[in-house]
C-alpha positions as CSV (number, residue, x, y, z in Angstrom):
1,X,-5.2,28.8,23.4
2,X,-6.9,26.4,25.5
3,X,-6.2,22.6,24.9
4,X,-9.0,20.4,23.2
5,X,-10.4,17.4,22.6
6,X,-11.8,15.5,19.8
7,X,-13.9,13.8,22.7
8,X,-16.0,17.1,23.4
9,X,-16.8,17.5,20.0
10,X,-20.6,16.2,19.0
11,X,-20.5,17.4,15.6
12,X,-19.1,15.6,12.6
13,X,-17.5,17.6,9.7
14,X,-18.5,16.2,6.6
15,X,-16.0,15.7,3.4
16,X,-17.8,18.4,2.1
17,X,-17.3,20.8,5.4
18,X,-13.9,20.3,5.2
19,X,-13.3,20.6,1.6
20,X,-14.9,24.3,2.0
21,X,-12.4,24.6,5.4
22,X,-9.7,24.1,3.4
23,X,-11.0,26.3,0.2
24,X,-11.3,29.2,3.2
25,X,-7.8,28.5,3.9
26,X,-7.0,29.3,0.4
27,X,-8.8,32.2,-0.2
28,X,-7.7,33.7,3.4
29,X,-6.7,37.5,2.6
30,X,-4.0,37.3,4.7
31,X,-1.1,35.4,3.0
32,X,1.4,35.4,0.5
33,X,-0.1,34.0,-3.2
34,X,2.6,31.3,-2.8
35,X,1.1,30.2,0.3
36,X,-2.3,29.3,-0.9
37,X,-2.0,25.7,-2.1
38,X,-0.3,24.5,0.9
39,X,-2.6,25.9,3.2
40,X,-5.1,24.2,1.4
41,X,-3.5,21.2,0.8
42,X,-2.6,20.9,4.5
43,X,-5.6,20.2,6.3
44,X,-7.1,18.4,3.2
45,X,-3.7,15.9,3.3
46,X,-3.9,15.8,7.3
47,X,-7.8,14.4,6.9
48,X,-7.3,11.6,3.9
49,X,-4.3,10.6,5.8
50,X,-5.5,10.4,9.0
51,X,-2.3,12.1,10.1
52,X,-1.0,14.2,13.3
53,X,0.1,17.4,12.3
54,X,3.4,16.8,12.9
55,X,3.4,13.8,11.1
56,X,3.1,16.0,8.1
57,X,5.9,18.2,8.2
58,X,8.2,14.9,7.6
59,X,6.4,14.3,4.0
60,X,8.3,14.6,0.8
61,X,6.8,15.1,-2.5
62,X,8.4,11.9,-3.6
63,X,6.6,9.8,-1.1
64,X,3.4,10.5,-3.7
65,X,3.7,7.3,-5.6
66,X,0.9,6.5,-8.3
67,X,-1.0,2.9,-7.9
68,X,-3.9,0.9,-9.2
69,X,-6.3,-1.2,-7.0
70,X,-7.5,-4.1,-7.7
71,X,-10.5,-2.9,-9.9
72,X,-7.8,-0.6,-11.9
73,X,-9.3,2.5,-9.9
74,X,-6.3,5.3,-9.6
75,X,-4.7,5.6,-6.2
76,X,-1.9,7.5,-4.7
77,X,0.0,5.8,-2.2
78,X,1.8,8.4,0.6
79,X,4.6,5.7,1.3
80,X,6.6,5.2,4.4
81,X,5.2,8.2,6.5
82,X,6.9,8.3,9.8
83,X,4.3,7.4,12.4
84,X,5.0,9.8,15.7
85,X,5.4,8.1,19.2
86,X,6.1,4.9,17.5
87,X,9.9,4.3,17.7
88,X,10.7,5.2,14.1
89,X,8.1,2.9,12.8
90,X,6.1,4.0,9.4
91,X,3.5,3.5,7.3
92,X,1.8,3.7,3.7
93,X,-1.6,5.6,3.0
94,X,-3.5,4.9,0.1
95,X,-6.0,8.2,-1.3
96,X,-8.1,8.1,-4.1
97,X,-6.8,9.7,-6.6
98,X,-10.1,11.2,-8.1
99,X,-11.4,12.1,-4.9
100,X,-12.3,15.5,-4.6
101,X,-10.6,16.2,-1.4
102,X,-7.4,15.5,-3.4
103,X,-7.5,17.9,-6.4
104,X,-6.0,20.6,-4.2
105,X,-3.3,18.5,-2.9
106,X,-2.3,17.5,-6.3
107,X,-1.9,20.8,-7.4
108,X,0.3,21.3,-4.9
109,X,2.5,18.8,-5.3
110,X,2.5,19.8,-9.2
111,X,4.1,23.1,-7.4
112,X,7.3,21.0,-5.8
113,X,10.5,19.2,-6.4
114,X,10.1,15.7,-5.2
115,X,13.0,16.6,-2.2
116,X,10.8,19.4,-1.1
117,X,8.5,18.8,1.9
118,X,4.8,18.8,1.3
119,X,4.3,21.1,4.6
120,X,6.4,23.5,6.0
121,X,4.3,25.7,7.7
122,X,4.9,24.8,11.7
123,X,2.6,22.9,13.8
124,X,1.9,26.3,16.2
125,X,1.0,28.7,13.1
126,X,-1.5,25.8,11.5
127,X,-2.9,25.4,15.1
128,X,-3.3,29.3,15.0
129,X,-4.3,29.6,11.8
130,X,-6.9,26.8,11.4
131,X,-8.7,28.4,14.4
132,X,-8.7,31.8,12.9
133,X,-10.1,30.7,9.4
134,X,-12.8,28.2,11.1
135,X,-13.5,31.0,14.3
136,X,-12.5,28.4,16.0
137,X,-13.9,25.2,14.7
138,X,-11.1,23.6,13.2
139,X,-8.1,22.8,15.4
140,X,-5.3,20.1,13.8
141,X,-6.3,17.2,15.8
142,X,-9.8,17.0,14.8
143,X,-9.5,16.6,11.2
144,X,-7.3,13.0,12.4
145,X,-10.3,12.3,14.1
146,X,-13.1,13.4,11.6
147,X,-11.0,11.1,9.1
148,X,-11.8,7.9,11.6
149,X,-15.6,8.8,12.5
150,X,-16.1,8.9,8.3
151,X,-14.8,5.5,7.8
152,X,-16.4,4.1,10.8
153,X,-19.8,4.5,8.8
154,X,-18.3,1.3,6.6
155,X,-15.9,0.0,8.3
156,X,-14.9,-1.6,11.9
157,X,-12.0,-0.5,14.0
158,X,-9.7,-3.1,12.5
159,X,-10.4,-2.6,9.1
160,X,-10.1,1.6,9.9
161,X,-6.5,0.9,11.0
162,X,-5.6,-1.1,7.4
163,X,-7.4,2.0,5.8
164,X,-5.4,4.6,7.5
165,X,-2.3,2.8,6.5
166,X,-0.5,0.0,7.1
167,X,2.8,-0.3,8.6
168,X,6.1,-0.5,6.5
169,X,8.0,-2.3,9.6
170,X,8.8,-5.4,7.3
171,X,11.3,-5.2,4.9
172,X,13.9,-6.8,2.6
173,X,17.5,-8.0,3.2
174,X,20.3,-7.6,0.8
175,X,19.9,-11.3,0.4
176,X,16.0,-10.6,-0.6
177,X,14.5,-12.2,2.2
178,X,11.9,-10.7,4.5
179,X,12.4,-10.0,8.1
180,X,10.1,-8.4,10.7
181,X,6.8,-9.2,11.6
182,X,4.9,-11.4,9.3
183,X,1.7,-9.4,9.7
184,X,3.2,-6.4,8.2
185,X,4.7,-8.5,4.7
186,X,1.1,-9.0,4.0
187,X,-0.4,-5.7,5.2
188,X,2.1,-4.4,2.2
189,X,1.1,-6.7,-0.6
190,X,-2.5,-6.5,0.0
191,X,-3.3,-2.8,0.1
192,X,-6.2,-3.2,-2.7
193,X,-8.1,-5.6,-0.4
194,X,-9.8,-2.7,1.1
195,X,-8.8,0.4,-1.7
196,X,-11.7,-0.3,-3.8
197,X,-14.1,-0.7,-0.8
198,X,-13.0,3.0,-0.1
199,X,-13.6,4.2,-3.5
200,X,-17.0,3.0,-3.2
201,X,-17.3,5.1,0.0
202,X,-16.4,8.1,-1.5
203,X,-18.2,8.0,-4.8
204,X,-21.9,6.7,-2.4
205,X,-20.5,10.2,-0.3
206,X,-20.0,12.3,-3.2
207,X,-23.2,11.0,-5.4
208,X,-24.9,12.0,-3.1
209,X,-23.8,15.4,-2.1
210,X,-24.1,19.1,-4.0
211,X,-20.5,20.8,-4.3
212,X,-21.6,24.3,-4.3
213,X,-20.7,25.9,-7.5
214,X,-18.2,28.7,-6.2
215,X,-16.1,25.4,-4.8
216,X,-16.8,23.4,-8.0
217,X,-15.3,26.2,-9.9
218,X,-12.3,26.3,-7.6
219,X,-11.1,22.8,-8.0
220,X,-11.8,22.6,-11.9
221,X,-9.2,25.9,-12.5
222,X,-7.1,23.9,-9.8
223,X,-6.6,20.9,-11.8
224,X,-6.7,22.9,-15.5
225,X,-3.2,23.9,-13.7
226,X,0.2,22.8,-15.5
């Protein structure tokens, strides 16, 4: 398979586009019935959280931790994500919790023990796979980079990095003081600063856009699931 870049795409897959990937992915007659949610949940997780693939396959279930911003709006934090290339440094990513994109992920997750990982499926078989079920659209990397041209529409490069997470570097001594970069002590106690400006991203997105009924129907029976 030849190698790509995000950089010779021209086209920009919508929220929508790639919550119908992923419900492809999901319906793909090809796999096991216990497969289904996390190949759904896979690329859907890897776009909200701006993640590399391999990124992913260090996620635990218990990293899902349940927040409220500052307007009471329900998040879900992903905390302390390793960050790839970075020296062991991670970082927390805050998702919507009502945002469509999500319902499949959370009925994953409803599926595992909190010391299972979220993604097991390795990074050559999703690479393979994604391009099978898109015919070649869809390839790991992009959905990183779809994440980052959706956000730029309301936010500046800065204020995209904050969104994709913030970095976890700082943290407490035994003695309960902080140490490590300053920056990063506020970056973690002021996630809702830009949480509720995302929220009203996704709900102008979603207002505004007709989820076809055979994909409506799809995430209501998902999240009717115990």
């Amino acid at each position: 398979m030849p190698k790509r870049s995000v950089y010779d795409v021209d086209a920009t897959f919508s929220p929508l586009q790639i919550l119908q990937f992923a419900k492809s992915c999901y319906d793909e007659p090809y796999i096991s019935q216990d497969d289904r949610l996390e190949h759904a949940a896979a690329p859907l997780l890897q776009y909200l959280g701006g993640f590399r693939y391999g990124e992913l396959l260090e996620i635990y279930a218990s990293q899902f931790i349940r927040r409220k911003s500052l307007e009471k709006r329900d998040f879900v934090v992903v905390e302390s994500a390793l960050i790839e290339k970075s020296g062991g440094r991670r970082r927390n990513v805050a998702i919507e919790a009502k945002d469509p994109l999500f319902v499949p992920v959370v009925a994953h997750l409803r599926s595992l023990l909190p010391q299972e990982k979220v993604v097991t499926m390795a990074q050559s078989t999703a690479w393979s796979y994604f391009d099978r079920v898109s015919s070649g659209a869809v390839w790991p990397h992009l959905l990183k980079a779809m994440r980052d041209r959706f956000l730029a529409v309301a936010f500046d490069k800065l204020e995209r990095k904050k969104i994709i997470g913030w970095s976890t570097s700082a943290k407490k001594s035994k003695g309960g003081k902080w140490y490590g970069d300053s920056e990063d002590v506020y970056a973690g106690l002021n996630w809702m600063w830009y949480a509720d400006r995302l929220a009203r991203l996704n709900e102008s997105y979603w207002s505004n856009e007709e989820v076809p009924a055979d994909v409506r129907l799809w995430l209501d029976q998902l999240s009717a699931r115990p």
